[in-house]
mmCIF entry with sequence, helices, sheets and N, C-alpha, C, O atoms, coordinates in Angstrom:
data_MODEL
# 
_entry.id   MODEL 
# 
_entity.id                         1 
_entity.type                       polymer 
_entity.pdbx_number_of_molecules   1 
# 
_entity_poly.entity_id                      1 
_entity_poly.type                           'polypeptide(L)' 
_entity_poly.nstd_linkage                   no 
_entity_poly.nstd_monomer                   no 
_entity_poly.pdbx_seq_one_letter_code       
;(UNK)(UNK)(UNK)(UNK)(UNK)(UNK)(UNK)(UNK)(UNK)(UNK)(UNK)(UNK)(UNK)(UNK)(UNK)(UNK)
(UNK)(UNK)(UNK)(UNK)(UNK)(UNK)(UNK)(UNK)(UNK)(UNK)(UNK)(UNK)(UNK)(UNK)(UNK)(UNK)
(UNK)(UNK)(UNK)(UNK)(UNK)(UNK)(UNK)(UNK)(UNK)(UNK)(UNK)(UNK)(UNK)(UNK)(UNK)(UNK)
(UNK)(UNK)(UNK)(UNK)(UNK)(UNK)(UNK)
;
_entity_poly.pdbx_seq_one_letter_code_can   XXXXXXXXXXXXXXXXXXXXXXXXXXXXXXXXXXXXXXXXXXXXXXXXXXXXXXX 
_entity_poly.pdbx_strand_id                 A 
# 
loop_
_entity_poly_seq.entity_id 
_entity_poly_seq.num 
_entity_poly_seq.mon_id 
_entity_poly_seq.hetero 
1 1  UNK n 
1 2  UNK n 
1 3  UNK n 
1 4  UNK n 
1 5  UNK n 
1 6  UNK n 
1 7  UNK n 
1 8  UNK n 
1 9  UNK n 
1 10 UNK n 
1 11 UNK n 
1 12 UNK n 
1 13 UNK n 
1 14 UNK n 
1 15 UNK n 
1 16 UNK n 
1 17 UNK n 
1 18 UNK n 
1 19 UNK n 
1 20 UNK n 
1 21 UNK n 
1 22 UNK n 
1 23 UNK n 
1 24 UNK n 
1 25 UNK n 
1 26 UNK n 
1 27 UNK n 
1 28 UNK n 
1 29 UNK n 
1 30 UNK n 
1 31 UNK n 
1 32 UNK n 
1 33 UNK n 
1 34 UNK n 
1 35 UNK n 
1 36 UNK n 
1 37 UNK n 
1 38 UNK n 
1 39 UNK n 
1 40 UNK n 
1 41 UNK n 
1 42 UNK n 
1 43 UNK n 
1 44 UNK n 
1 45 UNK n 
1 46 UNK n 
1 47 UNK n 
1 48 UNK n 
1 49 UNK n 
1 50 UNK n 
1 51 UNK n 
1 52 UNK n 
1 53 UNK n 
1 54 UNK n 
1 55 UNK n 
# 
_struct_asym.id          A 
_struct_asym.entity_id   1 
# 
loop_
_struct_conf.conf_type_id 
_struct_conf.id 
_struct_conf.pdbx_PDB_helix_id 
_struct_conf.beg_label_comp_id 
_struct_conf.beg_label_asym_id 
_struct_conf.beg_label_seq_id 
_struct_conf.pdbx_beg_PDB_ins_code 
_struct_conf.end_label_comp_id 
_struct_conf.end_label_asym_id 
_struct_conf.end_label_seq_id 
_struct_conf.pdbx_end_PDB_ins_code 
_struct_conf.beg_auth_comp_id 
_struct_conf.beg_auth_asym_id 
_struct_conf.beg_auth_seq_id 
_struct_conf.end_auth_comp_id 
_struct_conf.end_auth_asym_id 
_struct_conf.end_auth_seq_id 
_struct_conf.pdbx_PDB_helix_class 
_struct_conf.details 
_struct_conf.pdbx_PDB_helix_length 
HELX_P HELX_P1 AA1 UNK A 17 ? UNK A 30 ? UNK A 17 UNK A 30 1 ? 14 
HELX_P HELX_P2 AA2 UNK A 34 ? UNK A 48 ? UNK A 34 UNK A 48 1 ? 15 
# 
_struct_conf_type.id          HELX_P 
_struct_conf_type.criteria    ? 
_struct_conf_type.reference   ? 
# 
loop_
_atom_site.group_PDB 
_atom_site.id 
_atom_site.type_symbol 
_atom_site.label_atom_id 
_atom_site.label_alt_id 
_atom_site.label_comp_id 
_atom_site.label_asym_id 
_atom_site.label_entity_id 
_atom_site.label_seq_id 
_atom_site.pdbx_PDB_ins_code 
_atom_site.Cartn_x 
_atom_site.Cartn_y 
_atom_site.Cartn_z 
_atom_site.occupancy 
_atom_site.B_iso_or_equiv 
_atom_site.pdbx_formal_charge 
_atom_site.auth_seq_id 
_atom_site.auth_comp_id 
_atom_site.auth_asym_id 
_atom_site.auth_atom_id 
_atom_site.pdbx_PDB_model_num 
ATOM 1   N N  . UNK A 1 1  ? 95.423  35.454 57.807 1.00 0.00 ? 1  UNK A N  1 
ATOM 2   C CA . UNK A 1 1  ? 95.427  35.905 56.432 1.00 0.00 ? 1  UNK A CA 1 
ATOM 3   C C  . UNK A 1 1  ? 95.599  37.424 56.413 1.00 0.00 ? 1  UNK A C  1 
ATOM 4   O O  . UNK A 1 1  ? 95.016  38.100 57.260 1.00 0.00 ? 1  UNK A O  1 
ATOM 5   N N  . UNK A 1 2  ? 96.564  38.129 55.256 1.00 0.00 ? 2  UNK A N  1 
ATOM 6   C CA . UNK A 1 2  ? 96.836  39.603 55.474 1.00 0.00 ? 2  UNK A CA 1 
ATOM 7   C C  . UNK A 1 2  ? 95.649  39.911 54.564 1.00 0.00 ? 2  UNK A C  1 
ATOM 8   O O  . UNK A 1 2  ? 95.083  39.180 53.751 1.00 0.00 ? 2  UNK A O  1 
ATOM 9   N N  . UNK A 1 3  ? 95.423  41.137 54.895 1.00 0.00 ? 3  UNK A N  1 
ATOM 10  C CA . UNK A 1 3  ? 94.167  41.746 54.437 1.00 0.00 ? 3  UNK A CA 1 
ATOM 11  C C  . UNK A 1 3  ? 95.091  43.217 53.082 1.00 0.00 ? 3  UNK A C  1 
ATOM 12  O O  . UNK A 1 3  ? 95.878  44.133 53.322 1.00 0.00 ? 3  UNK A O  1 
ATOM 13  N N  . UNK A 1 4  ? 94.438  42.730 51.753 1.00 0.00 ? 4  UNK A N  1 
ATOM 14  C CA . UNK A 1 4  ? 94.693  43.162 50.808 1.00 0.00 ? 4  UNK A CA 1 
ATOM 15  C C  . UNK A 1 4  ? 95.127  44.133 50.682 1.00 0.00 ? 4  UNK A C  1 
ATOM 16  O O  . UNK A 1 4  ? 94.371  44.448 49.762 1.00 0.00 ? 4  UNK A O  1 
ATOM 17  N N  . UNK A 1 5  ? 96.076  45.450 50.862 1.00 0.00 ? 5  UNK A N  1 
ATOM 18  C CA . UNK A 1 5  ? 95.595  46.968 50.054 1.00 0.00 ? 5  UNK A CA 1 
ATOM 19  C C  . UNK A 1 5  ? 94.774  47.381 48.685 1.00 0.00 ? 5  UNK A C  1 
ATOM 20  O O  . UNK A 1 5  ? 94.554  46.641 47.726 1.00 0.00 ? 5  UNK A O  1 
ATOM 21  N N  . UNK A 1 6  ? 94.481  48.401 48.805 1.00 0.00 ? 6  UNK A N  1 
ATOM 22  C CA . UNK A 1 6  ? 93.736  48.927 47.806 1.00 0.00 ? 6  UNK A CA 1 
ATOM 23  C C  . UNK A 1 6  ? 94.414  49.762 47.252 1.00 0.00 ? 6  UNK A C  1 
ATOM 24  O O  . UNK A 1 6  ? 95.008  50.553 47.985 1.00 0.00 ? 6  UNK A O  1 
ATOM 25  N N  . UNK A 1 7  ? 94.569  49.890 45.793 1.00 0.00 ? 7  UNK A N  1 
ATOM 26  C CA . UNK A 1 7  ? 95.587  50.417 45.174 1.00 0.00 ? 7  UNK A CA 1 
ATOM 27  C C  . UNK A 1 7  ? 94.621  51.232 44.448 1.00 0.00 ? 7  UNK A C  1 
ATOM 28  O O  . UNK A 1 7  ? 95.190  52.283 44.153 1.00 0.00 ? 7  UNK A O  1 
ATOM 29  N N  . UNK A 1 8  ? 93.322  51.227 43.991 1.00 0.00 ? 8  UNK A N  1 
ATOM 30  C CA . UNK A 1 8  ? 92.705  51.951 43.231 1.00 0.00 ? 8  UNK A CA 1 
ATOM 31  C C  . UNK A 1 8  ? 91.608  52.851 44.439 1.00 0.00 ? 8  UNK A C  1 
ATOM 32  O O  . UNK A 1 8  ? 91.067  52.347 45.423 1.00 0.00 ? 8  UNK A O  1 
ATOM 33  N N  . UNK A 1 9  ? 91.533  54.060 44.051 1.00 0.00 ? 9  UNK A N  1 
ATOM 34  C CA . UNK A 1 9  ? 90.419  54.641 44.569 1.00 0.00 ? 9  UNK A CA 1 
ATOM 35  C C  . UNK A 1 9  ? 89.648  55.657 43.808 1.00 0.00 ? 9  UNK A C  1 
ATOM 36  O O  . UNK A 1 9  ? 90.225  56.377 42.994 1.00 0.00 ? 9  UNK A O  1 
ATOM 37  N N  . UNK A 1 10 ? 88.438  55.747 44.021 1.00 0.00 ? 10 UNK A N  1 
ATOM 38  C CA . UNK A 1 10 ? 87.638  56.340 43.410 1.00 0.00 ? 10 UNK A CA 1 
ATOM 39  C C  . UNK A 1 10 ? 86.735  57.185 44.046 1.00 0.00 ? 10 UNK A C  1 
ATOM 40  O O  . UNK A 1 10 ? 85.898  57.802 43.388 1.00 0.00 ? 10 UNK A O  1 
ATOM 41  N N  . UNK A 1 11 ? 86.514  58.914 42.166 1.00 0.00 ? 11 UNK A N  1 
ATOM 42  C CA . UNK A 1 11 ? 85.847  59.619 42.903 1.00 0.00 ? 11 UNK A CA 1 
ATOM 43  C C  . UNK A 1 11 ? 85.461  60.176 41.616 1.00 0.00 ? 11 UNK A C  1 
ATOM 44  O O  . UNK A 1 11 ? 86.148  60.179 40.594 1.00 0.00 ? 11 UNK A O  1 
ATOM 45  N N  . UNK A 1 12 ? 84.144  60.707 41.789 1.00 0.00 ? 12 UNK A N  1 
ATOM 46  C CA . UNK A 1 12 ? 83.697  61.746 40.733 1.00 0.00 ? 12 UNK A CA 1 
ATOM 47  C C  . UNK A 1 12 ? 84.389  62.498 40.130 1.00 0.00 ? 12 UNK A C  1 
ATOM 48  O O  . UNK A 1 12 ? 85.198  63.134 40.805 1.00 0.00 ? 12 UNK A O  1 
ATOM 49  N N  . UNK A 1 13 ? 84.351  62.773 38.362 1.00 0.00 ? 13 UNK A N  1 
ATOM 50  C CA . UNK A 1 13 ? 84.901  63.943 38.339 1.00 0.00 ? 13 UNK A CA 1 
ATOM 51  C C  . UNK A 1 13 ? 83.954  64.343 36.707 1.00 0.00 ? 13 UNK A C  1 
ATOM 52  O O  . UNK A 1 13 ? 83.636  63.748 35.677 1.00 0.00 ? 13 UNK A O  1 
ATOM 53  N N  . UNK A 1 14 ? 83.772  65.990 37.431 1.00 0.00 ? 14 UNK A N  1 
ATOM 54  C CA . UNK A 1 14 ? 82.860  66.689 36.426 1.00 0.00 ? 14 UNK A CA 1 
ATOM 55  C C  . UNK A 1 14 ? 83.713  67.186 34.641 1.00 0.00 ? 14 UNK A C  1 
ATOM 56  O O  . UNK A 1 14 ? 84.287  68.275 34.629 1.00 0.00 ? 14 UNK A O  1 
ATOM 57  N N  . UNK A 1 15 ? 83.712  66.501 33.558 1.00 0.00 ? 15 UNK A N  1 
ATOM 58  C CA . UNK A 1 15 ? 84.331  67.181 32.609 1.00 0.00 ? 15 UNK A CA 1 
ATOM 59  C C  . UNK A 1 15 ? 83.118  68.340 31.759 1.00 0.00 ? 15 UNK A C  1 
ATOM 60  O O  . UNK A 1 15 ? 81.924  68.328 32.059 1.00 0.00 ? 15 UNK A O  1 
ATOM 61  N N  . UNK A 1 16 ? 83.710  69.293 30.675 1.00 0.00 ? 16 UNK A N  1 
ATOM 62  C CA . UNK A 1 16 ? 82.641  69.553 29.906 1.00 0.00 ? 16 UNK A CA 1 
ATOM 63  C C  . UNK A 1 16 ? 82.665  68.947 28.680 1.00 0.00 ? 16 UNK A C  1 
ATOM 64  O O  . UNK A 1 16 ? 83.612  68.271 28.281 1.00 0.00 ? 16 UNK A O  1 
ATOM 65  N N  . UNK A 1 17 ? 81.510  69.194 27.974 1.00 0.00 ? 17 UNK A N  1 
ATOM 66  C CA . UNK A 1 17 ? 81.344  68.373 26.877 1.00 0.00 ? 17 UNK A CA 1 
ATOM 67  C C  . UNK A 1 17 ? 82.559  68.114 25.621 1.00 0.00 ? 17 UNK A C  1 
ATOM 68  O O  . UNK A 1 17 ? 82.689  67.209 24.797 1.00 0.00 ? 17 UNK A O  1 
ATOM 69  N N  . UNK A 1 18 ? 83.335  69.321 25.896 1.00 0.00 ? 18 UNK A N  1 
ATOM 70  C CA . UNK A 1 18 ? 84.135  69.202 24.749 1.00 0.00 ? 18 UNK A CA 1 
ATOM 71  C C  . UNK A 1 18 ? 85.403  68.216 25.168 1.00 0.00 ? 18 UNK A C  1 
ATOM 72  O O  . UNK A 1 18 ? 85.800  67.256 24.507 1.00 0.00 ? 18 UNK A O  1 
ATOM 73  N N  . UNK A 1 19 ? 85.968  68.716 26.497 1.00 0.00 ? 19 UNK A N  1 
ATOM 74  C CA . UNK A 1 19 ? 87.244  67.736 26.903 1.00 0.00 ? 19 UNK A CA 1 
ATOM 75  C C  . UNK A 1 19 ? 86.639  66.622 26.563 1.00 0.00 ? 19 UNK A C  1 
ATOM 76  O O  . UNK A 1 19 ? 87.287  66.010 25.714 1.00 0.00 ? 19 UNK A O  1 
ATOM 77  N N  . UNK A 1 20 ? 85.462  66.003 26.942 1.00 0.00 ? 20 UNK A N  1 
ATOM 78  C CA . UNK A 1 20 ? 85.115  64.868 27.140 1.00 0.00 ? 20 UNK A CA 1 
ATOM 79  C C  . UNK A 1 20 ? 85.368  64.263 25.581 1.00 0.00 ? 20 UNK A C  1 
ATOM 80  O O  . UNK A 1 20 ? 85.983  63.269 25.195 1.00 0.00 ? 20 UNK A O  1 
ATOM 81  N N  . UNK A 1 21 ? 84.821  65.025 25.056 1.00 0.00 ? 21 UNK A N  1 
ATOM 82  C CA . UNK A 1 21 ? 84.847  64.349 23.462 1.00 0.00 ? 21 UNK A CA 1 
ATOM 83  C C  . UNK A 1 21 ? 86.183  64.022 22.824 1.00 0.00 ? 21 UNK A C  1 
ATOM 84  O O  . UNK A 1 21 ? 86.613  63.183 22.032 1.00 0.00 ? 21 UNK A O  1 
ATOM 85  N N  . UNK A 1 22 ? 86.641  65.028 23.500 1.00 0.00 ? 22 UNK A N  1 
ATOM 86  C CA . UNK A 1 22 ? 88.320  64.610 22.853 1.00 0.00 ? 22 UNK A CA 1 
ATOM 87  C C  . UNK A 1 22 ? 88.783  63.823 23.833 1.00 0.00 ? 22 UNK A C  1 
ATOM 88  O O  . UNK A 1 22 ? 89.250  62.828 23.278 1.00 0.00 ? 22 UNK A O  1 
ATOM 89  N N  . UNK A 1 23 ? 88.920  63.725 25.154 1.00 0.00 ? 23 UNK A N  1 
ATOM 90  C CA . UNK A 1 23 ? 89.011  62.635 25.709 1.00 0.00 ? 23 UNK A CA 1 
ATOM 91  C C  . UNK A 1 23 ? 88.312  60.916 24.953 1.00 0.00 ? 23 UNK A C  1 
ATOM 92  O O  . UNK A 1 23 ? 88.871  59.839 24.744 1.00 0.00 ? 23 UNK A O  1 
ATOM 93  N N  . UNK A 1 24 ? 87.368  61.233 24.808 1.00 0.00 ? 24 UNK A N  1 
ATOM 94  C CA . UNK A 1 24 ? 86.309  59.860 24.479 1.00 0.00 ? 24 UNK A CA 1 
ATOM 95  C C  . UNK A 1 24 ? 87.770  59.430 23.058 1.00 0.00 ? 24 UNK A C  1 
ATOM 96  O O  . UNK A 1 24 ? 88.544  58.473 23.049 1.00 0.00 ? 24 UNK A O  1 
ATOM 97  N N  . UNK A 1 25 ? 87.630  60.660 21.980 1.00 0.00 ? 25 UNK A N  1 
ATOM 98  C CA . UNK A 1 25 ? 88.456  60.142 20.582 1.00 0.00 ? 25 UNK A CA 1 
ATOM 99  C C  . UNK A 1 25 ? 89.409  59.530 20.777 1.00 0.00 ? 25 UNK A C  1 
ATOM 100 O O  . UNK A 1 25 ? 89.697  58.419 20.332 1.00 0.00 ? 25 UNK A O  1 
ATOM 101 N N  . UNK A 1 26 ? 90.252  60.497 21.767 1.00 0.00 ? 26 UNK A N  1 
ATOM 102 C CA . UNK A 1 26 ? 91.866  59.979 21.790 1.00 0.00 ? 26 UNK A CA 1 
ATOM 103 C C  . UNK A 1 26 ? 92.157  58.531 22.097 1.00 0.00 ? 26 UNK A C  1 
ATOM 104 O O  . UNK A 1 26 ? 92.946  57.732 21.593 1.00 0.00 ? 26 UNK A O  1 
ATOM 105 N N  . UNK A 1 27 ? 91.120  58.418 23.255 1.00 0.00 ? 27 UNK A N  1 
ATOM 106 C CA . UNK A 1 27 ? 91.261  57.096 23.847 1.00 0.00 ? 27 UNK A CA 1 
ATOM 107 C C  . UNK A 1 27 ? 90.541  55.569 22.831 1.00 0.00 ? 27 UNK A C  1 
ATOM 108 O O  . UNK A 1 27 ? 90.702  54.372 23.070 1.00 0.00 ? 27 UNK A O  1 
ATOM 109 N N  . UNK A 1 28 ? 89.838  56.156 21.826 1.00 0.00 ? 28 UNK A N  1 
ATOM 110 C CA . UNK A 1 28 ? 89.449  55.029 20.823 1.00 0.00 ? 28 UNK A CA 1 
ATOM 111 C C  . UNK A 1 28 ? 90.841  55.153 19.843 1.00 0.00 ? 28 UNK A C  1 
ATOM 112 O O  . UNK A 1 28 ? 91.468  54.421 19.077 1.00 0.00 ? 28 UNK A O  1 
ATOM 113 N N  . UNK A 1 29 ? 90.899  56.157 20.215 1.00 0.00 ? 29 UNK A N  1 
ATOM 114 C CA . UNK A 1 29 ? 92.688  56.166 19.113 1.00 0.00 ? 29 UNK A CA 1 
ATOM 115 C C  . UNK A 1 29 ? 93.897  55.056 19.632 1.00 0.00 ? 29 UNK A C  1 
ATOM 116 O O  . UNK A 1 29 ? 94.709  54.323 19.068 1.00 0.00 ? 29 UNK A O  1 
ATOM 117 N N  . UNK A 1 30 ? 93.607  55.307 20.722 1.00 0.00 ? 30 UNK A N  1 
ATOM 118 C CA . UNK A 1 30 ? 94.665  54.500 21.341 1.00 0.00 ? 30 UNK A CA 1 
ATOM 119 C C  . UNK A 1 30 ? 94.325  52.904 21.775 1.00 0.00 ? 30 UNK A C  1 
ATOM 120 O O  . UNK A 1 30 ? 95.223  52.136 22.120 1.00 0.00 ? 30 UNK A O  1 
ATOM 121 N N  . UNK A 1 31 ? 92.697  52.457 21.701 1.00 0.00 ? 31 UNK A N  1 
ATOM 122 C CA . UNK A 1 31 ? 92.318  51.442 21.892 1.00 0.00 ? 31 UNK A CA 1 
ATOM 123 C C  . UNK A 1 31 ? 92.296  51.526 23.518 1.00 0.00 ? 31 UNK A C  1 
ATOM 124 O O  . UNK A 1 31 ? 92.697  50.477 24.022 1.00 0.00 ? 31 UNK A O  1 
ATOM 125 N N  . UNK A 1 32 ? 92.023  52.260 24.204 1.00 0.00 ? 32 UNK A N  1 
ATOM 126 C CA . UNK A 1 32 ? 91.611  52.449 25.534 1.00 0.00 ? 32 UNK A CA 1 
ATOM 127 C C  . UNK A 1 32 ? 90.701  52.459 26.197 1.00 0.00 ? 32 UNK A C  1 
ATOM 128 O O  . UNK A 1 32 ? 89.776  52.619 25.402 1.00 0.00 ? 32 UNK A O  1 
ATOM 129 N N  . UNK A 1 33 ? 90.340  52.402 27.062 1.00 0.00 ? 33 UNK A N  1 
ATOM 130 C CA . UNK A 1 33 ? 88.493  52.891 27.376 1.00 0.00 ? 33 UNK A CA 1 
ATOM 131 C C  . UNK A 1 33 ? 88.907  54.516 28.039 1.00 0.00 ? 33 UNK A C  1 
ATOM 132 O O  . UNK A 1 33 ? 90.106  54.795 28.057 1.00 0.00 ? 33 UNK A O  1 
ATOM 133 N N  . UNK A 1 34 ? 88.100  55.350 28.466 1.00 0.00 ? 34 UNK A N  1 
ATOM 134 C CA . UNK A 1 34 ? 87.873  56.598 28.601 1.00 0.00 ? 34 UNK A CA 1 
ATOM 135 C C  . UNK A 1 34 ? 88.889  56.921 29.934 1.00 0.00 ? 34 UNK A C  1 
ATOM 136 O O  . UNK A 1 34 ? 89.728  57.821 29.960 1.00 0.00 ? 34 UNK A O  1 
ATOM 137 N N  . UNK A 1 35 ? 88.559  55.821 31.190 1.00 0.00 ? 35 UNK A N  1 
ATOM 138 C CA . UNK A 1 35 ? 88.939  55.963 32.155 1.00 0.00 ? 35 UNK A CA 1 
ATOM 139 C C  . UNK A 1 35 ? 90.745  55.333 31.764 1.00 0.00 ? 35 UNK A C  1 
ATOM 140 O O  . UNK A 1 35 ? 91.777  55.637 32.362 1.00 0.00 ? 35 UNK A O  1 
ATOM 141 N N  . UNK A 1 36 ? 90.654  54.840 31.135 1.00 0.00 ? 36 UNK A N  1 
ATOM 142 C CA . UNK A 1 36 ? 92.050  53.836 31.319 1.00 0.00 ? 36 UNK A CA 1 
ATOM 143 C C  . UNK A 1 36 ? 92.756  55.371 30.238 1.00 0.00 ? 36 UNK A C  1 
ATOM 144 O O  . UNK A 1 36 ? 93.971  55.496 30.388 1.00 0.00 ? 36 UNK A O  1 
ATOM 145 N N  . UNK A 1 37 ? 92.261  56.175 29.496 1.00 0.00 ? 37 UNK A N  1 
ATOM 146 C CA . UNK A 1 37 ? 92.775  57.322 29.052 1.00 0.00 ? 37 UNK A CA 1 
ATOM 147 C C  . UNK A 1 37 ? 93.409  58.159 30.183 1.00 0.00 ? 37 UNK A C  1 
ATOM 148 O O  . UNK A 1 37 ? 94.585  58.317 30.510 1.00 0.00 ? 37 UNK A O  1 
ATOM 149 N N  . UNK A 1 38 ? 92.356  58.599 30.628 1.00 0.00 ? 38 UNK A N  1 
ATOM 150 C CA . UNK A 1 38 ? 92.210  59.543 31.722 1.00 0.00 ? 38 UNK A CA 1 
ATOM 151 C C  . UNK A 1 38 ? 93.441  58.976 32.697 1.00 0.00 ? 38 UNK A C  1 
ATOM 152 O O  . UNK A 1 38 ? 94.363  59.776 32.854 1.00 0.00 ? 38 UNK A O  1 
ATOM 153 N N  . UNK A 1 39 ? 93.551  57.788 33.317 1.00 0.00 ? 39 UNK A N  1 
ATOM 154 C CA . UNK A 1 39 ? 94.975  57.556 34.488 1.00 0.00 ? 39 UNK A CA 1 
ATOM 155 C C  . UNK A 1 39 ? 96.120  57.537 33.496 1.00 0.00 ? 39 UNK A C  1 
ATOM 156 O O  . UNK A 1 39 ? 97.265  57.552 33.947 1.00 0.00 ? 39 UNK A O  1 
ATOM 157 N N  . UNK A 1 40 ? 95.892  57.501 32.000 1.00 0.00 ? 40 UNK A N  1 
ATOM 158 C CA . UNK A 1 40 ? 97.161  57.240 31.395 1.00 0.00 ? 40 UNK A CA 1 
ATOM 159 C C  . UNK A 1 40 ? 97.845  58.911 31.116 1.00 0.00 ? 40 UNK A C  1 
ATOM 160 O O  . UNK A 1 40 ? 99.043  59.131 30.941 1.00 0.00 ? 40 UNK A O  1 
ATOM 161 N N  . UNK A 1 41 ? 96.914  59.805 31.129 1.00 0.00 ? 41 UNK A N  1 
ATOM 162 C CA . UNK A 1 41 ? 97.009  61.341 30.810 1.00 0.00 ? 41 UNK A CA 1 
ATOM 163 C C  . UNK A 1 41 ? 97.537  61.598 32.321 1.00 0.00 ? 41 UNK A C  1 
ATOM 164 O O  . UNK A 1 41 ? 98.640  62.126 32.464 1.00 0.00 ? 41 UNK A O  1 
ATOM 165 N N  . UNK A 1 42 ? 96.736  61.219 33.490 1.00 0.00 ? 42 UNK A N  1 
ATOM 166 C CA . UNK A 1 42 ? 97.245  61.705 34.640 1.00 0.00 ? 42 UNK A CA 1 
ATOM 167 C C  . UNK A 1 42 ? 98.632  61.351 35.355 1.00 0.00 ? 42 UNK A C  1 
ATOM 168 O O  . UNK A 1 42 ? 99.024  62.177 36.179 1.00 0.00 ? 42 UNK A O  1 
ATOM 169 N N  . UNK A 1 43 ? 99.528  60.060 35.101 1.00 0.00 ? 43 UNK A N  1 
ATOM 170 C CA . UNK A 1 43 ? 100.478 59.635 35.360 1.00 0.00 ? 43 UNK A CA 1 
ATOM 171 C C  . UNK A 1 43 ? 101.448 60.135 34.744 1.00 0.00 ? 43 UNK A C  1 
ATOM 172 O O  . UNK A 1 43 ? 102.475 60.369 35.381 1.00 0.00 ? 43 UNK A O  1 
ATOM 173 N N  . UNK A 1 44 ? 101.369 60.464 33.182 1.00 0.00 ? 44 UNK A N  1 
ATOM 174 C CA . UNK A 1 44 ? 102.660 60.844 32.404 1.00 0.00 ? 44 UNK A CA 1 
ATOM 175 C C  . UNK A 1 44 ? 102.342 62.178 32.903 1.00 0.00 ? 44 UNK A C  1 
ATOM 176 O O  . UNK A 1 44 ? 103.409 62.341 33.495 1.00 0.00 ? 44 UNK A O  1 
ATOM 177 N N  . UNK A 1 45 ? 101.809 63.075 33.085 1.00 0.00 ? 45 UNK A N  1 
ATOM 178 C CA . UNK A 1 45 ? 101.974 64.303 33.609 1.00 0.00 ? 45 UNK A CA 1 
ATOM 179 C C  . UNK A 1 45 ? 102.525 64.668 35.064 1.00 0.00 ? 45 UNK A C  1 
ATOM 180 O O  . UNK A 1 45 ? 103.158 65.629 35.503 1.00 0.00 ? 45 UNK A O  1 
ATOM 181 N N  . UNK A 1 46 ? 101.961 63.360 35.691 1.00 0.00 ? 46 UNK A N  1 
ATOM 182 C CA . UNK A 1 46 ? 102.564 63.676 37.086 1.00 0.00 ? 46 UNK A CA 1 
ATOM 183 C C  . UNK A 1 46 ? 104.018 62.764 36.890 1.00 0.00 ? 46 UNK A C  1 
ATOM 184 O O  . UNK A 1 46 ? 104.623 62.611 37.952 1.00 0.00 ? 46 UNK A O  1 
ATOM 185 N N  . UNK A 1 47 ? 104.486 62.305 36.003 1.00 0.00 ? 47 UNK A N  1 
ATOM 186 C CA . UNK A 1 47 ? 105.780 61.707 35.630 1.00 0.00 ? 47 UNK A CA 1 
ATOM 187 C C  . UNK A 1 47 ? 106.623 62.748 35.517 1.00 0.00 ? 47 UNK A C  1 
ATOM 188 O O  . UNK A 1 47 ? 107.717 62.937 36.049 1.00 0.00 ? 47 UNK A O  1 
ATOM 189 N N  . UNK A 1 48 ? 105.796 63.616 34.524 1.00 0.00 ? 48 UNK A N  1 
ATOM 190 C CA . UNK A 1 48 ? 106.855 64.828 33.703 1.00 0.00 ? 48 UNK A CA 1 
ATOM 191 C C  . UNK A 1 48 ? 107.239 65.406 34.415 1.00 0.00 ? 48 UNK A C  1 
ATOM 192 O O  . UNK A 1 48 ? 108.424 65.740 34.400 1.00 0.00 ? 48 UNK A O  1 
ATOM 193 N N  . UNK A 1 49 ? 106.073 65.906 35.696 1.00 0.00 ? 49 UNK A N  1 
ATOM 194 C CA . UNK A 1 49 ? 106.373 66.920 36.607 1.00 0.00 ? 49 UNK A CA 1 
ATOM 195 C C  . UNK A 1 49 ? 107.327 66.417 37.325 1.00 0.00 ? 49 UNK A C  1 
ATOM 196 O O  . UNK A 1 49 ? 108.343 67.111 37.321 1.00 0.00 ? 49 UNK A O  1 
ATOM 197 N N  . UNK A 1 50 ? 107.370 65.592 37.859 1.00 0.00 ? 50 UNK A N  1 
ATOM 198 C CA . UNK A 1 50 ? 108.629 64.906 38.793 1.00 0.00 ? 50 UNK A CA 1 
ATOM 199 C C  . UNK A 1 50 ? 107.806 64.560 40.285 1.00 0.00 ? 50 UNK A C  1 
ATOM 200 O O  . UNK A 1 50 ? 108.385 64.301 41.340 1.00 0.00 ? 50 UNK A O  1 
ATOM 201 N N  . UNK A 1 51 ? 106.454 64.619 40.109 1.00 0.00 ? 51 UNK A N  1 
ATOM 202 C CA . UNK A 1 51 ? 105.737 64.349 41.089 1.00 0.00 ? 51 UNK A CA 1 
ATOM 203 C C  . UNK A 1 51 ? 105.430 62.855 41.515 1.00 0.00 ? 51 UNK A C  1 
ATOM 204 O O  . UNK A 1 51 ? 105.136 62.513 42.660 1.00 0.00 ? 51 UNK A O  1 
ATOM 205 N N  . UNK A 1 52 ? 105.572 61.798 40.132 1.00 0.00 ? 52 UNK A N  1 
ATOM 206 C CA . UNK A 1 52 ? 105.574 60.515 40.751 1.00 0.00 ? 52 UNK A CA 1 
ATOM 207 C C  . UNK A 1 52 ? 106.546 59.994 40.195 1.00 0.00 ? 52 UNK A C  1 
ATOM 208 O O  . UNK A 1 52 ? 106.825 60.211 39.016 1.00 0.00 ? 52 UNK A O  1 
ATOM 209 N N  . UNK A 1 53 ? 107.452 58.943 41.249 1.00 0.00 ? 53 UNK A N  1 
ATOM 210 C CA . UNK A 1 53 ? 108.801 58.440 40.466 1.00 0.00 ? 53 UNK A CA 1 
ATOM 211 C C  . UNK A 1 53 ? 108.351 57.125 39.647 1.00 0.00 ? 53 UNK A C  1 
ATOM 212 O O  . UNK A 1 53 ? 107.413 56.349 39.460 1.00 0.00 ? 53 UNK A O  1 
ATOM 213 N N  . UNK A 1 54 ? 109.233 57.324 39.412 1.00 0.00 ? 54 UNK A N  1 
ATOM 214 C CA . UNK A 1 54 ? 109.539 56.249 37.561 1.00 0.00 ? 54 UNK A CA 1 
ATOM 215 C C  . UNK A 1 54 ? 109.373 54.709 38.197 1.00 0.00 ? 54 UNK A C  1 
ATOM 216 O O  . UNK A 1 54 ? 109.910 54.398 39.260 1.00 0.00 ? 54 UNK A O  1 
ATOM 217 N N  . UNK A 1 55 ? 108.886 54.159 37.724 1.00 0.00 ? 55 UNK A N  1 
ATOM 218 C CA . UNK A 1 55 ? 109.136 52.543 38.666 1.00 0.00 ? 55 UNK A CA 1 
ATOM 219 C C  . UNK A 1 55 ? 110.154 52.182 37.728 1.00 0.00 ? 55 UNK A C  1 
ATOM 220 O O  . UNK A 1 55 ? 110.748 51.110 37.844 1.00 0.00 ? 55 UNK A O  1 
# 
């Protein structure tokens, strides 16, 4: 049997109160949870940049 990869990894990360809050809004705006905000903010940016390719 092949043994799975792990596609998700995890690690702390410190915000301050205010990102957080607008983080927390945006993502009830969008019907998201906080974290599922947060990889959706981090991908289109590393999209824009040209740092991760397009699938």
């Amino acid at each position: 049997m092949m043994k799975k990869e792990k596609t998700n990894r995890n690690f702390a990360l410190r915000l301050d109160a205010k990102t957080m809050d607008a983080i927390e809004k945006w993502a009830a705006d969008e019907f998201r949870s906080v974290n599922g905000q947060i990889q959706w903010i981090l991908d289109q940016a590393l999209r824009k940049s040209g740092r991760l390719k397009q699938e």
